[in-house]
KOLLUM-446511 format. One record per residue (C-alpha): residue number from 1; residue in one letter; x, y, z. Coordinates in steps of 0.25 Angstrom, whole numbers. Layout:
ATOM   nr  rest      x      y      z
ATOM  NUM     A      X      Y      Z
...
***
This chain:
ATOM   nr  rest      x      y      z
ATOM    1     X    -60     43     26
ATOM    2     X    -66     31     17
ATOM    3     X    -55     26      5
ATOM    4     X    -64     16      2
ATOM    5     X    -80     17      1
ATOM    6     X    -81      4     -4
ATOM    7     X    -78     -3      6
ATOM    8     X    -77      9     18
ATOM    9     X    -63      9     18
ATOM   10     X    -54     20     27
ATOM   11     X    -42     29     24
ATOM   12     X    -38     23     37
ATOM   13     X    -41      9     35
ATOM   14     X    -33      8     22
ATOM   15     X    -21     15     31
ATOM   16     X    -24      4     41
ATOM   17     X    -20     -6     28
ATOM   18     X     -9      1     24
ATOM   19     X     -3     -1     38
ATOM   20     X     -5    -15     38
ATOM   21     X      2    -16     26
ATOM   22     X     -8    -14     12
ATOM   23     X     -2     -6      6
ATOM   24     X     -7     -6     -9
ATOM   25     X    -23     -4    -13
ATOM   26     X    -23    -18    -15
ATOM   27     X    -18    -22      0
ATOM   28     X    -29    -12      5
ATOM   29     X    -41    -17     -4
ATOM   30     X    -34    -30      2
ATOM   31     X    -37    -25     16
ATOM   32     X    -50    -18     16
ATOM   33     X    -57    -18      3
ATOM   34     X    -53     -7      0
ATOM   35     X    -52     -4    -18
ATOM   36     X    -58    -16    -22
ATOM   37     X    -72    -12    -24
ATOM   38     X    -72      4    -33
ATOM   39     X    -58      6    -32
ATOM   40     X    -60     20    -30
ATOM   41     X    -52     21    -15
ATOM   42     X    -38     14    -22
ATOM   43     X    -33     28    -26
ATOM   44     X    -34     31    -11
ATOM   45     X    -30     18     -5
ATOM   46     X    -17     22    -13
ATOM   47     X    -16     35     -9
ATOM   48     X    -18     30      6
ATOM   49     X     -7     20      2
ATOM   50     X      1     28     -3
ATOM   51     X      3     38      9
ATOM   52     X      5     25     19
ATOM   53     X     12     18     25
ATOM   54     X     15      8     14
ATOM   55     X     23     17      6
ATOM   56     X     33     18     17
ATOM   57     X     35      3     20
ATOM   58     X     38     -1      8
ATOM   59     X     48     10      6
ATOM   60     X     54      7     19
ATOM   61     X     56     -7     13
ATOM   62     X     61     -3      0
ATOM   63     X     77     -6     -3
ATOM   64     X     84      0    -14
ATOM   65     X     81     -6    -29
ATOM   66     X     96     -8    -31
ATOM   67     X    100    -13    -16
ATOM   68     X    102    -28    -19
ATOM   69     X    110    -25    -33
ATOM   70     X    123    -28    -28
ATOM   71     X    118    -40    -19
ATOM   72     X    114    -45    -35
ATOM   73     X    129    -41    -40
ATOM   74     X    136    -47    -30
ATOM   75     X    129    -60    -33
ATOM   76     X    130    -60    -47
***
């Protein structure tokens, strides 16, 4: 299915993005165009987005907001 008119953009070619790392509208419109001319498919490129497998990555990566706190006391 088209996400895109504007510029024939695919469901799966914006998953195929997302895999290589776009992972914000802005990265996908980057990649294929996609957003930059109506703006109407961004609401869906974030939807897309947001069930991907962005989202996961950078959860993996996350560490706790407090983890260096007592690296900082120890060195103050």
């Amino acid at each position: 299915m088209y996400v895109c008119n504007c510029f024939g953009v695919t469901e799966a070619q914006v998953r195929k993005h997302a895999e290589a790392g776009a992972c914000t509208p802005r990265q996908i419109a980057s990649a294929c165009k996609a957003g930059t001319d109506c703006g109407s498919c961004v609401r869906r490129i974030q939807a897309l987005l947001g069930r991907g497998a962005c989202r996961t990555e950078v959860a993996d990566q996350a560490q706790p907001a407090l983890s260096g706190v007592s690296e900082l006391d120890e060195a103050a």
